[in-house]
N, C-alpha and C positions, 0 to 999 in steps of 0.2 A: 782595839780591834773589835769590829763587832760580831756580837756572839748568834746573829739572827737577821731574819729578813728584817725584822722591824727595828730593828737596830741599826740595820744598812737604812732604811727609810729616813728614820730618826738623825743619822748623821749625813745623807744626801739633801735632808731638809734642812738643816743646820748650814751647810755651807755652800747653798744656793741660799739662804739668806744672806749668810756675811758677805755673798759676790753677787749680790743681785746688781742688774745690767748687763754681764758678763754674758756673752756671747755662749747658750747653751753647748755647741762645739766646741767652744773651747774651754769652757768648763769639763766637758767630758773630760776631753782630753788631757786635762789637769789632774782628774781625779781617777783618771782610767779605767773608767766604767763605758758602757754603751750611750749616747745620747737619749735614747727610750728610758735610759734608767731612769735619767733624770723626771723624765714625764710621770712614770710610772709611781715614782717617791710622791708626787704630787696629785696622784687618785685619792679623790675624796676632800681637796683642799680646790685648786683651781682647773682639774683637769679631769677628765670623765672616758675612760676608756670606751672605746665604740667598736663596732664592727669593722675590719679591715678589707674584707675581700670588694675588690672593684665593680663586681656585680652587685652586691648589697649599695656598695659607699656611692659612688660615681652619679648614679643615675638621682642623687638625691642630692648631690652639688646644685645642680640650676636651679633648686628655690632659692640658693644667696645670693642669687644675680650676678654682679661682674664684683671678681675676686683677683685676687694674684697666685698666678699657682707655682710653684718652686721647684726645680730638680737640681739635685747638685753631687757632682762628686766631690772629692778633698783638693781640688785645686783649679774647680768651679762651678759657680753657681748660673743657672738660668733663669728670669724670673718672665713671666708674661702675664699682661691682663687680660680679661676675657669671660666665657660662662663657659661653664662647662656642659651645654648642650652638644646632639651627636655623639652619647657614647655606643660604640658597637662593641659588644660582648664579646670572648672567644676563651676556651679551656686550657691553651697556652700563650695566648697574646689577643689581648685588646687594644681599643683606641679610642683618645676622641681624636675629632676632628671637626674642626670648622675654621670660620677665618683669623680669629685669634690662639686658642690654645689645643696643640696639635701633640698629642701624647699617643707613647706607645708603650702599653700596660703590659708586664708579664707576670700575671696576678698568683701565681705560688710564693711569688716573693716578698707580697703583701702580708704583712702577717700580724703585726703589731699596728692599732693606729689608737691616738687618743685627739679627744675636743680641748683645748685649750681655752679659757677664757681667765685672762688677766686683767685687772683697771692698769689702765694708762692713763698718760696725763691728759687726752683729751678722751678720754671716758673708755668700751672696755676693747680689750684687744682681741680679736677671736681668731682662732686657726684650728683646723685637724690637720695633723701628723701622723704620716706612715710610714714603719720600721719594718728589716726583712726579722727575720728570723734573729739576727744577732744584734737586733736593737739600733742597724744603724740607717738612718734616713733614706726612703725612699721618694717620697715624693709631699710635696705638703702645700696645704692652701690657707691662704690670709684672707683672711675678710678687712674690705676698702671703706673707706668713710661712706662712700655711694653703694654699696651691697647692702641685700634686704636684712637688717639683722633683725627687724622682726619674726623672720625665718627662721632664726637660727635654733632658741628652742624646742620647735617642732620638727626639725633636720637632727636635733641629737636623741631627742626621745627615741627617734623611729629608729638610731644606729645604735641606741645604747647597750651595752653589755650588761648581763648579771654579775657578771662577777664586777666588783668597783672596791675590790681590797687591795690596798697599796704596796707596791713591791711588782718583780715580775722577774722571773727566769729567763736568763737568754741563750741562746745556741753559741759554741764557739765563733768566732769572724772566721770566714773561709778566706784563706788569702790568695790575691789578686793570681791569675795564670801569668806563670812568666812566658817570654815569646821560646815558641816551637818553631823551629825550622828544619827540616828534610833534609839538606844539602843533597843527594843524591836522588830526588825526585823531583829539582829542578826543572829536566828539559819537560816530564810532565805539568808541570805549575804553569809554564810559560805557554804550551800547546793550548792546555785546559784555558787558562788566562783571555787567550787569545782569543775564541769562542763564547765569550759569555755573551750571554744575549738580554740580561739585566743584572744591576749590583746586586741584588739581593741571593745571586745564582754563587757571590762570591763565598762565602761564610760557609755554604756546603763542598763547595770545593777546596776549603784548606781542610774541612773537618775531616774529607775522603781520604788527603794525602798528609790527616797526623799532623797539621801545623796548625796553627793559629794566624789572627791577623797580621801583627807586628813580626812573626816570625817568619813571614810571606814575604812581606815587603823588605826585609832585611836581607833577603837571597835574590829578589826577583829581577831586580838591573832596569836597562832603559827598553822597551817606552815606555814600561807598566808605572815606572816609580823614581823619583828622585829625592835625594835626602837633602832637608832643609837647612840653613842657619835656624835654630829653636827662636832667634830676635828675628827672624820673617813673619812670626808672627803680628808683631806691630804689622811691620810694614805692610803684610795684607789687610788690616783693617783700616788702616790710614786709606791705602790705594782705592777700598771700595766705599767708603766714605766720601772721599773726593770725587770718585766716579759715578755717586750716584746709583753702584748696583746693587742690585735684590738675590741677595741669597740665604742659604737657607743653611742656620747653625747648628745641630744636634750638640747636647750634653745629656747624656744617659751613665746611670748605673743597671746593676743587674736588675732594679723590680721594673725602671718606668726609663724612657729617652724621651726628651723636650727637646720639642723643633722649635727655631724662630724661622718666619721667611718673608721677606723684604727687606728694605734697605736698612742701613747704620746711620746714623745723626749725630750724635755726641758721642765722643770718643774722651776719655778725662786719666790719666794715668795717675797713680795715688801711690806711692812705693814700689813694691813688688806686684801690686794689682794694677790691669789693665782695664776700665769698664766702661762699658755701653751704657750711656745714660738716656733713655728714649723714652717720648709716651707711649707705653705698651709695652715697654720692651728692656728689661734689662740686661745684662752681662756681667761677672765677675771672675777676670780670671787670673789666676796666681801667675806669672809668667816667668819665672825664676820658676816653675816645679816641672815645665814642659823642658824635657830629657831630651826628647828626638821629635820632629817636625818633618812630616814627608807630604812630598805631591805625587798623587795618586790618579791615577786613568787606567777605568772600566770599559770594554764597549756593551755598549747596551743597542738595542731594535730602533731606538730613535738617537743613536750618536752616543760619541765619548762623554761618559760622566767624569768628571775633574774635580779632582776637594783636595785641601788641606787639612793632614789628620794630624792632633797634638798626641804624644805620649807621655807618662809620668815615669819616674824612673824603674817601678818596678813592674812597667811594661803594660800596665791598663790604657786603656784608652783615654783623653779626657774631652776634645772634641773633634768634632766632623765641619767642616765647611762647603758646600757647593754652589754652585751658581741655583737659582732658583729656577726650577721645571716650570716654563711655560708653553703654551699649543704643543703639549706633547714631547717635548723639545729637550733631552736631559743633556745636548750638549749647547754651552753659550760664550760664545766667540770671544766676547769681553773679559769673562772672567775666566776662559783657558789663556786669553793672552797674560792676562794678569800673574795669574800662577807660572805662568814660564818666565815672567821675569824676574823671580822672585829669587833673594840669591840661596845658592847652594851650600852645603855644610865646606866648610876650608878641607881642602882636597881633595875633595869629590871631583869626577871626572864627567 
């Protein structure tokens, strides 16, 4: 057992050597620590704690040119290329945005981040990582053979921390919300429902009536919502694949959500994973952990918004799907047909 931080150091460096390759997630998860532990055991060896807050961090990504940026929760990962030029600041939500990587920052949850730099086999590997409060990944960017890595030394000086002692304290995990539902504030949910005049108008309306997302859609019936077979998810990515359409993916956790938006290309199934293998653009998603599967319709001022939301079982979100907003335009003919043929959970009505 160890008797110390550095003790705990001494033995998370020990057996990140005996499992070196070994997927840092799943390493944690082996050793049940936080993933940040990990990074943190390795200050002062290959890893350099920095500044976390998206005000500092962000604005100092576009000296590495085009990068991969990451967001993932435990049963999928989003990866995209791009710069992270466009970021707009904000005290409870920022973003970037431009034509490749489209993030939405909730920068209290930034808390932890460190610079990575490891040799690889074709020379060194670089990434910064960022952790909430309980050490687990929020959002993380990789430096590309084509990224300026002569940048990269002068992108960490400018973020580096004083403190660079190994070891790090982390907050309890806050666990996931399970779904809240009202049953008796129904005919309210469906009135309210019926009136929204953008998605974003939705989230302060369960918050009003005490439920949460999943906890809505679970009481709300037809036309708001139908419950999916959780295997329609292939089948909607096969369907827009073949058809050619552009839409637009969100995977978020609490600190950051990453959007893709246009079309799918490769589609490759690998066990339990389903992945998006595109230039630009990747996907990984566990499809065996998606619990419940719903088709969802918003009105908004320019038409019915239409997506397919995944759940994991103990009721977080894991992703969003919608047709992609073009001329304004949040409803698209093609991909609400798509979604209503999509089949429904065995016995749904």
């Amino acid at each position: 057992m160890a008797d110390g931080p550095m003790d705990e150091v001494a033995r998370l460096r020990a057996v990140m050597e005996e499992h070196e390759g070994k997927r840092p997630r799943d390493l944690a998860d082996m050793l049940d620590v936080p993933e940040a532990a990990l990074l943190a055991a390795r200050v002062g060896q290959d890893a350099t704690r920095i500044a976390a807050h998206p005000d500092m961090l962000i604005p100092r990504l576009d000296a590495l040119g085009e990068v991969m940026a990451l967001t993932r929760v435990d049963a999928c990962v989003h990866e995209k290329v791009g710069t992270y030029n466009n970021y707009q600041s904000g005290p409870h939500a920022a973003m970037v945005l431009n034509g490749a990587i489209d993030l939405r920052i909730f920068p209290r949850h930034w808390v932890h981040a460190y610079a990575v730099e490891a040799e690889g086999a074709t020379g060194p590997k670089r990434s910064i990582q960022i952790f909430d409060a309980a050490g687990d990944a929020v959002h993380k960017v990789h430096l590309r053979t084509g990224s300026d890595h002569a940048a990269w030394d002068g992108v960490i000086a400018s973020l580096r921390s004083d403190d660079q002692a190994p070891g790090q304290e982390f907050a309890p995990r806050e666990p996931a919300e399970p779904p809240k539902s009202v049953p008796e504030k129904l005919d309210i949910l469906r009135i309210e429902w019926a009136k929204l005049t953008d998605t974003h108008q939705f989230l302060r309306l369960c918050a009003k009536l005490k439920m949460n997302r999943l906890g809505a859609y679970r009481i709300a019936g037809a036309p708001f919502v139908r419950q999916l077979d959780p295997a329609a998810v292939d089948t909607a990515l096969e369907a827009v694949r073949d058809a050619g359409l552009e839409v637009m993916i969100f995977v978020g956790n609490r600190g950051c959500i990453q959007i893709h938006g246009g079309p799918i290309g490769t589609l490759k199934a690998t066990g339990p994973w389903q992945n998006v293998l595109d230039p630009g653009f990747n996907l990984h998603l566990r499809r065996d952990r998606v619990a419940e599967l719903w088709s969802v319709e918003k009105p908004t001022q320019r038409g019915p918004a239409v997506s397919i939301e995944g759940f994991a079982a103990d009721g977080s979100i894991i992703f969003q799907i919608f047709g992609l907003n073009k001329e304004g335009q949040d409803s698209r003919p093609a991909w609400n047909a798509l979604v209503a043929n999509l089949p429904g959970l065995a016995g749904e009505v």
